[in-house]
C-alpha positions as CSV (number, residue, x, y, z in Angstrom):
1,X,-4.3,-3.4,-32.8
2,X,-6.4,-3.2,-29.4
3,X,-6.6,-5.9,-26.7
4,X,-9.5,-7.6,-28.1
5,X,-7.9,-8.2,-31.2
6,X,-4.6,-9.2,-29.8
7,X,-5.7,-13.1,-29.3
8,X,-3.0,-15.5,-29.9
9,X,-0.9,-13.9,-33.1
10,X,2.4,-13.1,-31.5
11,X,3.2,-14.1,-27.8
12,X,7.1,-12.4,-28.1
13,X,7.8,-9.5,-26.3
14,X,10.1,-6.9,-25.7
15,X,11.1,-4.7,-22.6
16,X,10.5,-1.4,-21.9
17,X,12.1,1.0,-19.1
18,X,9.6,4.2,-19.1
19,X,11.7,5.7,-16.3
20,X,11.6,9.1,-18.4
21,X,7.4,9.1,-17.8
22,X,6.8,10.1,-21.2
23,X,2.9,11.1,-21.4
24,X,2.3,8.6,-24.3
25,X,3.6,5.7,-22.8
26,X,2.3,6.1,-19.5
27,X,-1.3,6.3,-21.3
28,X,-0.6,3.0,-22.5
29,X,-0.2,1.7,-19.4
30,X,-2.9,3.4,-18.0
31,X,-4.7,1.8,-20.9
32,X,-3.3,-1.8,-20.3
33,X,-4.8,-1.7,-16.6
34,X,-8.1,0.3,-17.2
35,X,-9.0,-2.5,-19.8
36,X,-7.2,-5.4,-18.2
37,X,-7.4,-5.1,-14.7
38,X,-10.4,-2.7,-14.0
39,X,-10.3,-1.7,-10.3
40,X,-6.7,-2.3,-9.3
41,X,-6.8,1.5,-9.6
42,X,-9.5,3.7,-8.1
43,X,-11.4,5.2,-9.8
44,X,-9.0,4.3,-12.6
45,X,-5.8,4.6,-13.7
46,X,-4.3,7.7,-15.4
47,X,-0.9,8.7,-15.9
48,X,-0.6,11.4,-13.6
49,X,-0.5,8.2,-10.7
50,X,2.7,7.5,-12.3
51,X,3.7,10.7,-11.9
52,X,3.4,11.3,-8.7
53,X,4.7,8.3,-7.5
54,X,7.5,8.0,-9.5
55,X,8.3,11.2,-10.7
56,X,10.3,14.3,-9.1
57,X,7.3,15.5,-6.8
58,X,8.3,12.5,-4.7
59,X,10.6,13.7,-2.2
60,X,12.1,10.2,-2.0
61,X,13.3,10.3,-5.6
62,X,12.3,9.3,-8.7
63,X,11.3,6.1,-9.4
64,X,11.4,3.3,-12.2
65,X,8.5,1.7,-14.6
66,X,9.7,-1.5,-16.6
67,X,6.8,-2.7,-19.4
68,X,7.0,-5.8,-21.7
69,X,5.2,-4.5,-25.0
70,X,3.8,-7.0,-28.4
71,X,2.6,-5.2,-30.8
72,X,2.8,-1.8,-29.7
73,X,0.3,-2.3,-26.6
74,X,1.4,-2.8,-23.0
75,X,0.8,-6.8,-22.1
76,X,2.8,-6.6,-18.5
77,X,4.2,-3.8,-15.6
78,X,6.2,-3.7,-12.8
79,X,7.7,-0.7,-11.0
80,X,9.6,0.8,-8.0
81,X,8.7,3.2,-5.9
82,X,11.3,5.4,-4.1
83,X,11.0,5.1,0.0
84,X,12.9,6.2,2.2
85,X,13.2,3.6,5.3
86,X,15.0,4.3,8.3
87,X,16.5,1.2,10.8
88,X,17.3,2.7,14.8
89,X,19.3,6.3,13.1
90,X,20.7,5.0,9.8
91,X,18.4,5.9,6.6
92,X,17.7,3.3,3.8
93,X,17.6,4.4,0.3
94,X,14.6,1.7,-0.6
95,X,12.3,1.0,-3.4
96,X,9.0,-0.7,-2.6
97,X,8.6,-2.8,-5.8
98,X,4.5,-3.2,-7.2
99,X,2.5,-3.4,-9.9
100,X,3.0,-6.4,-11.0
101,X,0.5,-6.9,-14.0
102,X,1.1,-9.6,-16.8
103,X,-1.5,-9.7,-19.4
104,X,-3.6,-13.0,-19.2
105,X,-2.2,-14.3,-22.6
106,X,1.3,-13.7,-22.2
107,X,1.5,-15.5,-18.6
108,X,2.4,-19.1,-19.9
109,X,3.1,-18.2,-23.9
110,X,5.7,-16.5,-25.6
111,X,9.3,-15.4,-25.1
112,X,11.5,-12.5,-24.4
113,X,13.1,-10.5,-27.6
114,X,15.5,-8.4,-25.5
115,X,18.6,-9.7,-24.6
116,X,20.2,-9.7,-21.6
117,X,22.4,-7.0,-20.1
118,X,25.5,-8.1,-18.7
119,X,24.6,-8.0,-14.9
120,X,21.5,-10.4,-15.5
121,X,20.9,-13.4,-14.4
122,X,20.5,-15.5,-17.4
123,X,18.0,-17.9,-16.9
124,X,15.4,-19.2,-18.9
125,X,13.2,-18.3,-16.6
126,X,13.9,-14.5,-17.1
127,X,13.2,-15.2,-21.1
128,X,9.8,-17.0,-20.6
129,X,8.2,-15.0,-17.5
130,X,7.2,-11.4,-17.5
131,X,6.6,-10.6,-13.9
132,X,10.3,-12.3,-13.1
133,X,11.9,-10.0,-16.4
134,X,10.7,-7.0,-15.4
135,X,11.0,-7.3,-11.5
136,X,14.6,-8.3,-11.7
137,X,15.6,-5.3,-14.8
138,X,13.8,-2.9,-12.4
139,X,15.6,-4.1,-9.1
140,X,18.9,-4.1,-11.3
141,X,18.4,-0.1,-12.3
142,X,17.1,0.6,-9.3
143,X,20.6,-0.8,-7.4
144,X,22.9,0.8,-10.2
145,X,21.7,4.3,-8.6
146,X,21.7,3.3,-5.0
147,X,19.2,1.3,-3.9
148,X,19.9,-1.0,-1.0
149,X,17.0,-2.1,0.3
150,X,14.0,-3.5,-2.0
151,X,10.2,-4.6,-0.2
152,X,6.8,-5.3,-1.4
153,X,3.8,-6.5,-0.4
154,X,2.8,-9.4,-2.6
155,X,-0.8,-11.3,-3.5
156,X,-0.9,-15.2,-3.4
157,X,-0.1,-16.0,-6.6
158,X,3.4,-13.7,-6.9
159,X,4.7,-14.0,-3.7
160,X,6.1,-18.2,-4.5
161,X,7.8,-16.8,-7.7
162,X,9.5,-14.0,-5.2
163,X,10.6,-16.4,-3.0
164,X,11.7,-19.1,-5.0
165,X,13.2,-17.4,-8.2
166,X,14.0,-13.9,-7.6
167,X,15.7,-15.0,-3.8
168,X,13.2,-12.3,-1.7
169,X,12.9,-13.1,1.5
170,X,9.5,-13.2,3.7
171,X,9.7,-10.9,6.8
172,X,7.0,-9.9,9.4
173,X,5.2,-13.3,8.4
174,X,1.4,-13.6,10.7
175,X,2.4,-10.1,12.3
176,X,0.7,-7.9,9.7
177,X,-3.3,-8.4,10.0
178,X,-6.3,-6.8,7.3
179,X,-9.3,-6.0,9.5
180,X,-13.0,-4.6,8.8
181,X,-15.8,-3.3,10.1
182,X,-18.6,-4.0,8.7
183,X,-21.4,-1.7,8.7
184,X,-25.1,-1.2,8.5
185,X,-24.9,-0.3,4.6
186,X,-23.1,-3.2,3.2
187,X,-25.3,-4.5,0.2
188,X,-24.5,-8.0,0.2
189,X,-26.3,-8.5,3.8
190,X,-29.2,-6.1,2.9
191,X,-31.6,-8.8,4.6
192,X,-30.2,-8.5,8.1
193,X,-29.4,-4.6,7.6
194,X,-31.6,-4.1,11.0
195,X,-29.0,-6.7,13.1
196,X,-25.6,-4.8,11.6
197,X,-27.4,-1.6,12.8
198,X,-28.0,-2.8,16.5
199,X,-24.6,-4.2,16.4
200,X,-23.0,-0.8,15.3
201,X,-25.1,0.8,17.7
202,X,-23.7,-1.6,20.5
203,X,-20.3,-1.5,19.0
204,X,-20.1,2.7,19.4
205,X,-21.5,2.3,23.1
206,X,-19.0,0.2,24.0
207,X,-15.8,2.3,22.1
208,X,-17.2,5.6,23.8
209,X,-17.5,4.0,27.5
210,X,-14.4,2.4,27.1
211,X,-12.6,5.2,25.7
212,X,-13.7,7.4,28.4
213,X,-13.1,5.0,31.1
214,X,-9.5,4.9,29.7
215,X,-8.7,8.5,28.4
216,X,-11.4,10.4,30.3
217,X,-12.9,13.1,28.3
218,X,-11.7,12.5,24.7
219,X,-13.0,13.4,20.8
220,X,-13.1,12.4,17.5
221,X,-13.7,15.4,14.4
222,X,-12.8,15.9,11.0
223,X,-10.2,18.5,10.7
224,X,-8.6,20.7,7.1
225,X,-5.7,19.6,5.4
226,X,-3.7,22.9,6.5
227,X,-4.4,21.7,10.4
228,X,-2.8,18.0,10.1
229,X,0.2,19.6,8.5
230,X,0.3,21.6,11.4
231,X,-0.6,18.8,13.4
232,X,2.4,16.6,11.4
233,X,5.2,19.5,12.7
234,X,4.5,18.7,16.2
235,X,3.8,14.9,15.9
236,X,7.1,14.3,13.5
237,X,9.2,15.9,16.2
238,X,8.4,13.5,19.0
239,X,8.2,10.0,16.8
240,X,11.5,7.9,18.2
241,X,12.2,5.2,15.4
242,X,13.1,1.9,16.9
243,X,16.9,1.0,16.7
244,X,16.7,-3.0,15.6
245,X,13.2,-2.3,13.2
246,X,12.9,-0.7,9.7
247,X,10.2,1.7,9.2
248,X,9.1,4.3,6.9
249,X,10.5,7.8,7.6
250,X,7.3,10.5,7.7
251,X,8.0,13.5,7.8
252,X,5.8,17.2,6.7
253,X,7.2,16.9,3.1
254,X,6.4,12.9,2.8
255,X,3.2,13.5,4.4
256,X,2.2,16.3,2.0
257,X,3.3,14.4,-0.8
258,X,1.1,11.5,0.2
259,X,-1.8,12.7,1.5
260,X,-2.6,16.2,0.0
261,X,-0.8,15.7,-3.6
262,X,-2.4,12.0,-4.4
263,X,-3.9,12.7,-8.0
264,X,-7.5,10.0,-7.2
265,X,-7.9,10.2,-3.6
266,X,-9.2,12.7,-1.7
267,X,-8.3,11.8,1.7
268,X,-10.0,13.0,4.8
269,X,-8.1,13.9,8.6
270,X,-9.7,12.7,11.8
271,X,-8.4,14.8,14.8
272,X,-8.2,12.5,18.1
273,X,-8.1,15.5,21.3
274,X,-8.1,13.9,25.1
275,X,-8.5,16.4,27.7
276,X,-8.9,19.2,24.8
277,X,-5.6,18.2,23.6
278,X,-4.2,17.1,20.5
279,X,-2.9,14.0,20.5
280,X,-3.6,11.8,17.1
281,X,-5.1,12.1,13.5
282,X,-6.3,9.6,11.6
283,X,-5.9,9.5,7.5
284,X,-9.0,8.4,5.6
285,X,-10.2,8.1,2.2
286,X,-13.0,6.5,0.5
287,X,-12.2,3.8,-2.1
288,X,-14.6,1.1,-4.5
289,X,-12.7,-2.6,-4.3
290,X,-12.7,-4.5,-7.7
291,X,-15.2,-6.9,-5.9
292,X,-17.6,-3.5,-5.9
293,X,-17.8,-3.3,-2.2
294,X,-17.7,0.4,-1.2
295,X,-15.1,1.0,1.9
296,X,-13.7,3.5,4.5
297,X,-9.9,3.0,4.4
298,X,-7.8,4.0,7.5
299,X,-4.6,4.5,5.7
300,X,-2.2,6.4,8.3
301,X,-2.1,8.1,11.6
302,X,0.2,9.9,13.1
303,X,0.2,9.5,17.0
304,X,1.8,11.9,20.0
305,X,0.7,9.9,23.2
306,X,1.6,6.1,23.1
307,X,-1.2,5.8,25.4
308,X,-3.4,6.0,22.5
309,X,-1.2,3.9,19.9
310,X,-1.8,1.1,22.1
311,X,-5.7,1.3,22.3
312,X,-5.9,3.1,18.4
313,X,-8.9,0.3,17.4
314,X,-11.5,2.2,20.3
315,X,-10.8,5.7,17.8
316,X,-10.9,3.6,14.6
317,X,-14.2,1.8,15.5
318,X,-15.7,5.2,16.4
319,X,-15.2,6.1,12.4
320,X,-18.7,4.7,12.0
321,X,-20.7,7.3,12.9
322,X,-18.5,9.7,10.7
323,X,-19.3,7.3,7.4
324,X,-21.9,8.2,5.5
325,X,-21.9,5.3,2.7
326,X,-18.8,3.0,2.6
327,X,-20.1,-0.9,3.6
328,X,-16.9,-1.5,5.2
329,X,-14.4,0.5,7.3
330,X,-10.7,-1.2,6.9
331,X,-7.3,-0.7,7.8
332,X,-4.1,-2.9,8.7
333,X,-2.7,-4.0,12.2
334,X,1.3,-4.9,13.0
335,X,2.3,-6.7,16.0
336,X,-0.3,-8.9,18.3
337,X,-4.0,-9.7,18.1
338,X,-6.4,-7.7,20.9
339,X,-8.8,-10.8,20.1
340,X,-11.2,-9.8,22.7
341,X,-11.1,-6.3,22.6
342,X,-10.9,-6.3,18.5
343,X,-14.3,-8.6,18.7
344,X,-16.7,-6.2,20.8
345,X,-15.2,-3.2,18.6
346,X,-16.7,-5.4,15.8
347,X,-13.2,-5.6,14.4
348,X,-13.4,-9.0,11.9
349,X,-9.6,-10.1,11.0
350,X,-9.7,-10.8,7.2
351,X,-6.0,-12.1,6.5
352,X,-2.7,-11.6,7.2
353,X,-0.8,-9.0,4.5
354,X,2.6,-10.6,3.5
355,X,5.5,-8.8,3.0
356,X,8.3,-9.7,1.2
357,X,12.2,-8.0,0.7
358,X,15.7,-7.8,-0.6
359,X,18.4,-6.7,1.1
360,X,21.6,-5.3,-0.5
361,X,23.4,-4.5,2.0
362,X,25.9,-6.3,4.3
363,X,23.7,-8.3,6.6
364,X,23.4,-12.2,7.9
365,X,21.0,-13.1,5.0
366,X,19.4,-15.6,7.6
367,X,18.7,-12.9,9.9
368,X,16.4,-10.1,7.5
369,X,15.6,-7.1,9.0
370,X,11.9,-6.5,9.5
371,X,9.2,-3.8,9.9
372,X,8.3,-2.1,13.1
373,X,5.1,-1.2,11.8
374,X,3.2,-1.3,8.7
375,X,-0.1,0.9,7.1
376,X,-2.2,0.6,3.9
377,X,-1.1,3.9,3.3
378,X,2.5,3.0,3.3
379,X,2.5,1.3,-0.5
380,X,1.2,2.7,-3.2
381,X,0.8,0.5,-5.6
382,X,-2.2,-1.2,-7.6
């Protein structure tokens, strides 16, 4: 029986842990989101995403994939993806908990078949409510092999269930901002095409007086993937982690792993030099939203001069005469607003990215810890 056959005959489920990645199952997840949710993945969803996130290549560890299945099909997902954090010098064995899918039809119909283990919280809710079953089972695995520290970053609509019934708490709340740039290909304002060009035109004016005015002679060029592995050496030697802030640990390996290894992306280095030195990359790639608006994603950098971490938006805003067809050029702040600096960059603030976390080990619950920074490029989920 496929998806469009499925209707309304049986709303019961059972659940799944695919933690093993066997190639047919994972197809029938890739299935369930290439059908259901078209997009979430770019271009779409394969099993070899799964793979590599969850699987041994990831030098974190390997991960966990929790399914409810009816009828042999795949009608919800959630899963955790090994991190490893670090807070001041202590490490965090972490999962970063995502993809969160529940088949329309199942979201307010049917009820769990599999009973509960003996370390679940018994509920009703946890019978009736796929994303909640599945979170929680994949959080409890997850802790049985040493997970202490569980975050995600959550939509609208499953961050109140996090909050309220699986006891997550909200850290970093209005620090983490989504901005664009749009530019002069962007379809939807085809008619005014000529304005966004005059205002690109303006905006890289301003980003190369200012950036000279501030760091004298400086650059901006695409480099290979063997040179910002070089480049990650040297940087990952001088990065000081802040002692009261968690943060993701990047290192060559993790780095590799993430930007060189990804299965769908083919990501793209931008070497920032001042004075003929290196000093910063940026990590790119190229992606098509679900809403079919084509964009330039500034997933990562890795930064050696402070200087330049404190003024990164003047590099980022010169990516726009680098792209060659994305309508948009996008990437995530943490910490304050440079409203008036952000503006004549033509920086536009979108929303602010929640995220959300669980923390298992002994701290003052009213006192979470939170992020010292936070990139796109640090989740990967759908």
């Amino acid at each position: 029986m496929g998806y469009l056959q499925m209707g309304l005959v049986d709303q019961d489920w059972e659940v799944r842990s695919l933690d093993d990645l066997n190639p047919d199952d994972l197809q029938l997840v890739s299935d369930f989101f290439n059908e259901q949710f078209p997009g979430v993945f770019y271009p779409k969803c394969t099993p070899e995403i799964f793979k590599w996130k969850l699987g041994p290549s990831n030098p974190a560890g390997q991960g966990f994939l929790t399914v409810a299945v009816s009828d042999g099909l795949v009608v919800g997902t959630a899963s955790g993806t090994r991190k490893i954090l670090t807070e001041g010098e202590n490490l965090i064995n972490a999962i970063e908990i995502g993809d969160t899918f529940t088949h329309p039809d199942f979201r307010k119909n049917g009820r769990c078949k599999t009973p509960f283990s003996k370390s679940a919280n018994e509920d009703e809710y946890f019978e009736l409510s796929i994303f909640g079953r599945l979170v929680s089972e994949t959080i409890m695995r997850a802790c049985s092999e040493g997970v202490v520290f569980v975050y995600g970053t959550p939509n609208e609509n499953s961050k109140p269930p996090y909050l309220k019934r699986l006891k997550f708490s909200e850290i970093d709340k209005g620090k983490i901002h989504s901005h664009v740039i749009l530019t002069s290909k962007i379809k939807s304002l085809h008619k005014i095409r000529w304005l966004l060009s005059c205002i690109n035109i303006l905006v890289q004016f301003y980003s190369h007086i200012l950036s000279y005015i501030i760091f004298q002679r400086n650059s901006l060029k695409e480099i290979s993937d063997e040179e910002f592995l070089a480049f990650s050496i040297q940087a990952c030697e001088l990065i000081h982690y802040q002692p009261d802030k968690v943060v993701l640990v990047n290192n060559p390996e993790v780095l590799k792993h993430r930007y060189i290894m990804h299965p769908s992306h083919s990501y793209r280095f931008f070497q920032i030099d001042i004075g003929g030195v290196h000093k910063g990359v940026l990590v790119t790639y190229e992606v098509i939203r679900s809403s079919g608006v084509s964009s330039f994603v500034v997933s990562d950098w890795l930064i050696s001069d402070t200087r330049i971490e404190k003024r990164l938006s003047l590099f980022i805003s010169k990516l726009s005469s680098v792209n060659k067809q994305s309508e948009t050029i996008s990437f995530w702040e943490h910490g304050s607003l440079a409203k008036g600096s952000n503006f004549l960059l033509g920086i536009i603030k979108r929303k602010n990215i929640s995220v959300i976390s669980k923390d298992f080990r002994n701290t003052d619950p009213l006192k979470p810890s939170e992020f010292g920074d936070f990139r796109i490029g640090w989740s990967d989920n759908g």
